[in-house]
ROKE-155996 format. One record per residue (C-alpha): residue in one letter; x, y, z. Coordinates in steps of 0.001 Angstrom, whole numbers, padded with zeros to 6 digits. Layout:
REM ROKE-155996
{node 'A',{X,Y,Z}}
...
This chain:
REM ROKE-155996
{node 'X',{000016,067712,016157}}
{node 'X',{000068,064794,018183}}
{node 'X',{000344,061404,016275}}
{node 'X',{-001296,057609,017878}}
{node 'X',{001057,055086,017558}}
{node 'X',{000181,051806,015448}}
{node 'X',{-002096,049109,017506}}
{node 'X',{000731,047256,019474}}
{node 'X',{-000701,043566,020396}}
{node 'X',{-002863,042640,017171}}
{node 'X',{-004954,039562,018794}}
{node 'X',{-004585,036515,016428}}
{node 'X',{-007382,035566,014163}}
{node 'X',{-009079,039074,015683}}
{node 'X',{-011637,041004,012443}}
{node 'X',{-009593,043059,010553}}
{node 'X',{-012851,044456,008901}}
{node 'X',{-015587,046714,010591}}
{node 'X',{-019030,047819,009561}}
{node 'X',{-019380,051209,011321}}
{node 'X',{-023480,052277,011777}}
{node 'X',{-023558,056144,012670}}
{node 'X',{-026748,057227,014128}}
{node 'X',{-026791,061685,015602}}
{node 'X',{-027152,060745,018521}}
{node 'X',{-028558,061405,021662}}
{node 'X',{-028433,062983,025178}}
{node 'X',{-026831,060827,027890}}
{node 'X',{-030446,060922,030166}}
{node 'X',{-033361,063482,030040}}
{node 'X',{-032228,066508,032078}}
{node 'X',{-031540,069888,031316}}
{node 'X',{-027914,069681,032121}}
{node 'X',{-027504,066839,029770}}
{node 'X',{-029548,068021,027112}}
{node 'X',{-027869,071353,027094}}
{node 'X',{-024725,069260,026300}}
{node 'X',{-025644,067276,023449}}
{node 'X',{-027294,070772,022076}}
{node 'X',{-024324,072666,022698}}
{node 'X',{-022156,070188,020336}}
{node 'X',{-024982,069365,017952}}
{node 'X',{-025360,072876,016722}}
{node 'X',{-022091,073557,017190}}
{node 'X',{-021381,071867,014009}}
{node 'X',{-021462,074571,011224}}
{node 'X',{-022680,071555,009007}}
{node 'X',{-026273,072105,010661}}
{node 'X',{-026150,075614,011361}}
{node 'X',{-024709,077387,008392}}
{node 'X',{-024171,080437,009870}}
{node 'X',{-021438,082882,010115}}
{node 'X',{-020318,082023,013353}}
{node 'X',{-019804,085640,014949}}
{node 'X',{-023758,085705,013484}}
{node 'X',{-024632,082431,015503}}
{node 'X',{-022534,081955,018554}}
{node 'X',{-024194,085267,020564}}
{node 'X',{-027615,083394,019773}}
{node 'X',{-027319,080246,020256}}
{node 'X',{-025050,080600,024320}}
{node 'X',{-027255,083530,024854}}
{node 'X',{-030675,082154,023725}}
{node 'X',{-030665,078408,022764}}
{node 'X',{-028519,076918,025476}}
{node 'X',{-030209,079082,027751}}
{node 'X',{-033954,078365,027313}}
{node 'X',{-034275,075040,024519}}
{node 'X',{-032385,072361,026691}}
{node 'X',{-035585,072681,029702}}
{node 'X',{-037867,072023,027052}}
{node 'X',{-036330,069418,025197}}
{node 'X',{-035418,067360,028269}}
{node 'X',{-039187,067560,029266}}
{node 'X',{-039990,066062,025389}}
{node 'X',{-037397,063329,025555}}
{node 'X',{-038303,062613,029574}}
{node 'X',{-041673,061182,027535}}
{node 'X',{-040403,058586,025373}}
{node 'X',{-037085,057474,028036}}
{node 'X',{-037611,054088,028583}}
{node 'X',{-035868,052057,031261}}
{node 'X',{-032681,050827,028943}}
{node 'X',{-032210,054449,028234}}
{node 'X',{-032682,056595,024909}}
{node 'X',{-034685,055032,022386}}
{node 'X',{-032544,055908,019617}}
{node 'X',{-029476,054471,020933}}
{node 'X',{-031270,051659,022424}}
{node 'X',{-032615,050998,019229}}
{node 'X',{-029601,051543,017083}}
{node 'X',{-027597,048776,019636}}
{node 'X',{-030114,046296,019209}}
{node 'X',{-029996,046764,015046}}
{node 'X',{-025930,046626,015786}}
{node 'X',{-026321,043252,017575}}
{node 'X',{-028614,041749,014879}}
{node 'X',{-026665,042610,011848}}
{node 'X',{-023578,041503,013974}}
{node 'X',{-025201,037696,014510}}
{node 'X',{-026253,038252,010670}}
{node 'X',{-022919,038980,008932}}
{node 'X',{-021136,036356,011669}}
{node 'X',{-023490,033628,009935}}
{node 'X',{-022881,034424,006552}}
{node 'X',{-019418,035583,007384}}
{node 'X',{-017787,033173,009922}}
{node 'X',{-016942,036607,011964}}
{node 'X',{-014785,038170,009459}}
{node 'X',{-016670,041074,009885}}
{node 'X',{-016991,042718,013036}}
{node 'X',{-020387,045773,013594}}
{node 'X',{-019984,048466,016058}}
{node 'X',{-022141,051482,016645}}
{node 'X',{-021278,055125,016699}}
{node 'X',{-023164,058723,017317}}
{node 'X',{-022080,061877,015436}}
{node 'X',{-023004,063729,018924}}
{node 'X',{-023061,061980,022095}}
{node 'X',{-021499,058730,023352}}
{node 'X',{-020825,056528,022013}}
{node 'X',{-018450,058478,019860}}
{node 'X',{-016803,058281,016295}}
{node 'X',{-013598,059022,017575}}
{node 'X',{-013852,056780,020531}}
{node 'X',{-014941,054301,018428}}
{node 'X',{-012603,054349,015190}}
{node 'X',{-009617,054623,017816}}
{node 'X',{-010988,051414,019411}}
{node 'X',{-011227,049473,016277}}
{node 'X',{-007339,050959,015578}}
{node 'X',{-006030,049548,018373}}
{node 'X',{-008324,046169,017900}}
{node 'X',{-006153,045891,014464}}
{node 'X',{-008992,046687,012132}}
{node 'X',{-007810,047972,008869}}
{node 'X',{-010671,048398,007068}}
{node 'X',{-013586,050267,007520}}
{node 'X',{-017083,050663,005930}}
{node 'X',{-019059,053703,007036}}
{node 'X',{-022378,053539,006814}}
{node 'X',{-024447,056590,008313}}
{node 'X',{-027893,055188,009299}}
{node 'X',{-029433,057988,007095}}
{node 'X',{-031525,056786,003967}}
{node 'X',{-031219,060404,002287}}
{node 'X',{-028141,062103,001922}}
{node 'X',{-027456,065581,003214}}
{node 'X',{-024761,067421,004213}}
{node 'X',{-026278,068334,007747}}
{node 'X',{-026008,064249,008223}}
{node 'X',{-024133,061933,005962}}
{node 'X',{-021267,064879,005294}}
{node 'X',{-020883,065554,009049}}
{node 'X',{-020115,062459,009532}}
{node 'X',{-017460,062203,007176}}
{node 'X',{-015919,065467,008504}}
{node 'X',{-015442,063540,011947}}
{node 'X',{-013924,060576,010650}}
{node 'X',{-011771,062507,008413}}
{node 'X',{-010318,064729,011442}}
{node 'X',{-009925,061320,013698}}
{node 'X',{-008022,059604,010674}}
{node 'X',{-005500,062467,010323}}
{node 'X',{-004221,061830,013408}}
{node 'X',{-003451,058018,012783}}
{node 'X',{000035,057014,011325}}
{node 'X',{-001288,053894,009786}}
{node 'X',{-004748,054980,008178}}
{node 'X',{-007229,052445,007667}}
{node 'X',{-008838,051411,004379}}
{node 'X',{-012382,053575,004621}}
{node 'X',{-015085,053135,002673}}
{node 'X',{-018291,055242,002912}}
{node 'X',{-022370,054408,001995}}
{node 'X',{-023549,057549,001126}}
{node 'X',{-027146,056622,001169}}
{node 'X',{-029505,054015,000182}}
{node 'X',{-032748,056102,-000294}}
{node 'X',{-033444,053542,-003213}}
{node 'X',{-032422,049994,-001683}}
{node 'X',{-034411,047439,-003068}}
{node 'X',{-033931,046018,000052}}
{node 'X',{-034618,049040,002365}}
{node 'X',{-037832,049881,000240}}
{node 'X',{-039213,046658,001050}}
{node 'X',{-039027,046886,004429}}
{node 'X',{-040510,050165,004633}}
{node 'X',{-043052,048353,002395}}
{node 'X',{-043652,045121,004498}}
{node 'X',{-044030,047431,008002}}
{node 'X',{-046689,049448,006179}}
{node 'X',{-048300,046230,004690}}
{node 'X',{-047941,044667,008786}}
{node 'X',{-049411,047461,010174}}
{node 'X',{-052038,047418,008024}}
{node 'X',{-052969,043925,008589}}
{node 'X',{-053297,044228,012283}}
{node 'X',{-054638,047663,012553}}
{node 'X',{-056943,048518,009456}}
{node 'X',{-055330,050937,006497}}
{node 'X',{-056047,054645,007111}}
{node 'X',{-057649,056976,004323}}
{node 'X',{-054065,058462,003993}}
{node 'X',{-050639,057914,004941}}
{node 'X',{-048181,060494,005057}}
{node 'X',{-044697,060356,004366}}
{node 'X',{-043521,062479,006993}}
{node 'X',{-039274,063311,006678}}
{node 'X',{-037001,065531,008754}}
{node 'X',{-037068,068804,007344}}
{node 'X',{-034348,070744,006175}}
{node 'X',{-033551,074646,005492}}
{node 'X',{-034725,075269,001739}}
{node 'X',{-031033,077124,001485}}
{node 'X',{-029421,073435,001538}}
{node 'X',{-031216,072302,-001400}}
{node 'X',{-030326,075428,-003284}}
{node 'X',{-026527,074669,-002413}}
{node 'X',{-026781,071472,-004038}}
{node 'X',{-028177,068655,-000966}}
{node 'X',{-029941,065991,-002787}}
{node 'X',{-032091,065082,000244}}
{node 'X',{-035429,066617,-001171}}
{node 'X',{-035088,064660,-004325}}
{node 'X',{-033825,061626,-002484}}
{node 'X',{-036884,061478,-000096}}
{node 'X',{-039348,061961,-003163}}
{node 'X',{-037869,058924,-004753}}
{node 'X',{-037934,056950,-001673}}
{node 'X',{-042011,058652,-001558}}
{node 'X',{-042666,057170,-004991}}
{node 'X',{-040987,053712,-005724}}
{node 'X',{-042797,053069,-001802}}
{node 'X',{-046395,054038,-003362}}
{node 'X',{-046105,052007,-006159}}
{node 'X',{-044789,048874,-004072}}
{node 'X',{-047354,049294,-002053}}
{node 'X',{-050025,049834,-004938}}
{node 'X',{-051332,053698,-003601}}
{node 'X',{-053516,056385,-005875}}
{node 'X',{-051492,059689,-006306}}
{node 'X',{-054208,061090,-003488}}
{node 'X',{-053705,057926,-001035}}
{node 'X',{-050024,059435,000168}}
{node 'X',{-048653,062768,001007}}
{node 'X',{-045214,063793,001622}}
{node 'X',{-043960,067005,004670}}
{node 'X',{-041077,067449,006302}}
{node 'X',{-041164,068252,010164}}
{node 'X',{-038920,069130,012647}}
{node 'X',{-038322,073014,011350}}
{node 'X',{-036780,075392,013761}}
{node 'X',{-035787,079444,013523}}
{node 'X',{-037588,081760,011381}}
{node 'X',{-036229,080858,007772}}
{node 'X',{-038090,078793,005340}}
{node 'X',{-037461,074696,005150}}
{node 'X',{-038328,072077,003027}}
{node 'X',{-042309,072078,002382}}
{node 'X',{-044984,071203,003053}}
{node 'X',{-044728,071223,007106}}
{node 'X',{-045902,068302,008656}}
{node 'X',{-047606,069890,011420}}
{node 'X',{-049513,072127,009393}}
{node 'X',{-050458,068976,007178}}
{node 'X',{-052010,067092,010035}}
{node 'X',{-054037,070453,010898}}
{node 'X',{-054991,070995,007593}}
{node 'X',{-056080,066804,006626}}
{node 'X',{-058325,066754,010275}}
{node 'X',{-060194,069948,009247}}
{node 'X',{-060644,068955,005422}}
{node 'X',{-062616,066339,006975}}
{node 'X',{-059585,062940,006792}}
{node 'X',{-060697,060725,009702}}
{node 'X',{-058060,058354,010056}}
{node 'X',{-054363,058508,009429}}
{node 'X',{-051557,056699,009103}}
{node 'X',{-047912,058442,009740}}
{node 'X',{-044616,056846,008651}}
{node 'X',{-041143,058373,008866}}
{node 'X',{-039026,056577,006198}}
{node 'X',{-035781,058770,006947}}
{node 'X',{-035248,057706,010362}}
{node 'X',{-033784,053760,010932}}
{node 'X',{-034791,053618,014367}}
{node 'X',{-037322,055730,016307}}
{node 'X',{-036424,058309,018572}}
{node 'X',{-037080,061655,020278}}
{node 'X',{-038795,063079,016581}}
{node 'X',{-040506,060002,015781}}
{node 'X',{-042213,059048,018988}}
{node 'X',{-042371,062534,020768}}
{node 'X',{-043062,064913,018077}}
{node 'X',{-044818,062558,015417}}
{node 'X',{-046755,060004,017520}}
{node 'X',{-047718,062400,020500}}
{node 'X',{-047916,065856,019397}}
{node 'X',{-048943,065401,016267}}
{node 'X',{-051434,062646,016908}}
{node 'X',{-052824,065423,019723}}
{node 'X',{-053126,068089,017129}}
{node 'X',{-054997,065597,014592}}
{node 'X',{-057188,064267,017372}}
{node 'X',{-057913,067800,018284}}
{node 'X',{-059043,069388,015091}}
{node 'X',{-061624,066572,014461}}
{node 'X',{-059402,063711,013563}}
{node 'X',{-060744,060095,014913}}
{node 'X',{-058103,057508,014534}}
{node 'X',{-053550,058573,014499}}
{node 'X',{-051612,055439,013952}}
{node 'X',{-047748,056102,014038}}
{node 'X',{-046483,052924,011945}}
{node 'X',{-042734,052413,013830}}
{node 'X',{-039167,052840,012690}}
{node 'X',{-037782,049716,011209}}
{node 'X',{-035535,049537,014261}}
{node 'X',{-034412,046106,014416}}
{node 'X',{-037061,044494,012562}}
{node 'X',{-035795,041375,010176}}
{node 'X',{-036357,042789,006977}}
{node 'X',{-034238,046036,008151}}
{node 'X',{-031553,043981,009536}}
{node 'X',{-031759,041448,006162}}
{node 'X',{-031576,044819,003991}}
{node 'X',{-028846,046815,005861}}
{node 'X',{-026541,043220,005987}}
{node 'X',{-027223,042547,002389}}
{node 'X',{-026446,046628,001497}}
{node 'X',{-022609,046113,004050}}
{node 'X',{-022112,042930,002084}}
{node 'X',{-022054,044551,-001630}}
{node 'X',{-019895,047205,-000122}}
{node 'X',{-017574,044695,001376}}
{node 'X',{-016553,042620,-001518}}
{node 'X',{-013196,042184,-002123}}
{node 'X',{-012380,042864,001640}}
{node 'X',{-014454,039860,003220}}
């Protein structure tokens, strides 16, 4: 085992403390090659495929890697914008605002960096930078509302193999989730409330989450719960009937049964009941991305439109929006006390 030495030239007066935001990541550009990189690591982690791996490893380098990363790269190649990938685009620009934030109410005690379970920037690159600045505390905090292990837990099993390598270990502390945030839930609240304002309400809005095998609830994940409570303390801040709001999961892959109802088949199934308009918000993802503005906000806008739908309105992430940045800084100061 090889062992890092101790930071060697500590800079005078430098942070000590770091707020670490971990988003999954994202492919370095929208080809095949690179897509079939980020894939190949992604579901190489047996925290997202829980499979045996002598079960999953023939099907995923002699099926997946072969055939998804074409398809995906033509999915993300829609939403690229000229900075890059949304998602990390997005997730540096919420870095950089809670950065100015905790610096005012902080005097730059505190310094915010950015990580991506897969990808670059990584958590190892990362954490070993912020060694060898001299920080000696860290707070984790996984840009994931709900907790699962597919997310929040992977992320811990990264830091935790980078940190056993270090001879002076940091001070870590972790935000598991914040599914019920005062804070967060008014955001979420206030976008919906915005996006009303300027754009008319809808008959319904759905709640739409990433889905999840139905196996990891029956192991223990709280993330079905978790969403549901998110689902109801937002209907009652925002004053909806039972009937006004629907919850689905999207995002399934592989044959075996996830998280219900499906999103997809939700849209279908509203547009032929005879819903006109819709409104579609994602409350589990902090910035937007590849299944936010590809899969939500073009294909399933398409397959609404399609089956007699009139009006799709994808309400946005809360990316960098004030009230997210105000709610995240307030939620890494209450975790900081008695460090900063």
């Amino acid at each position: 085992m090889r062992y890092i030495d101790p930071p060697k030239d500590e800079k005078e007066g430098a942070p000590h403390t770091a707020v670490l935001l971990v988003n999954l990541g994202t492919p370095a550009a929208p080809t095949p090659d690179a897509v079939r990189a980020y894939l190949a690591e992604f579901l190489s982690d047996p925290r997202v495929v829980e499979l045996p791996r002598a079960v999953w490893w023939p099907v995923l380098h002699g099926y997946v890697l072969r055939v998804r990363p074409r398809r995906s790269a033509e999915a993300y190649a829609k939403i690229w914008t000229h900075e890059g990938s949304p998602l990390l685009l997005y997730s540096t620009q919420l870095m950089q605002a809670m950065q100015a934030e905790i610096a005012r109410r902080m005097k730059d005690a505190v310094t915010v960096t950015v990580a991506m379970r897969y990808g670059s920037p990584s958590i190892h690159d990362t954490l070993l930078r912020l060694h060898d600045q001299g920080v000696r505390r860290v707070l984790l905090l996984p840009l994931y509302p709900q907790y699962a292990a597919a997310t929040t837990a992977s992320v811990l099993d990264v830091v935790a193999d980078v940190i056993r390598r270090l001879r002076w270990l940091p001070e870590l502390r972790t935000v598991n989730d914040y599914h019920d945030d005062a804070g967060y839930l008014a955001a979420l609240a206030s976008s919906v409330q915005a996006h009303w304002a300027q754009h008319g309400r809808a008959q319904k809005l759905l709640l739409s989450f990433h889905g999840l095998p139905e196996s990891a609830a029956r192991k223990g994940d709280p993330y079905f719960n978790q969403c549901h409570e998110t689902a109801f303390r937002l209907r009652d801040a925002l004053g909806l009937r039972e009937d006004e709001m629907l919850i689905a999961f999207q995002s399934r892959v592989g044959r075996q049964r996830w998280l219900q109802p499906y999103t997809d088949q939700t849209v279908i199934d509203l547009a032929r009941e005879g819903v006109k308009s819709l409104d579609v918000l994602c409350p589990g993802f902090a910035v937007d991305c590849l299944e936010t503005l590809e899969e939500v906000a073009l294909r399933y806008r398409a397959a609404f439109l399609t089956q007699g739908g009139e009006r799709f309105s994808y309400i946005p992430a809360l990316n960098a929006s004030a009230a997210h940045v105000t709610a995240l800084t307030q939620l890494a100061m209450r975790n900081l006390q008695g460090w900063a």
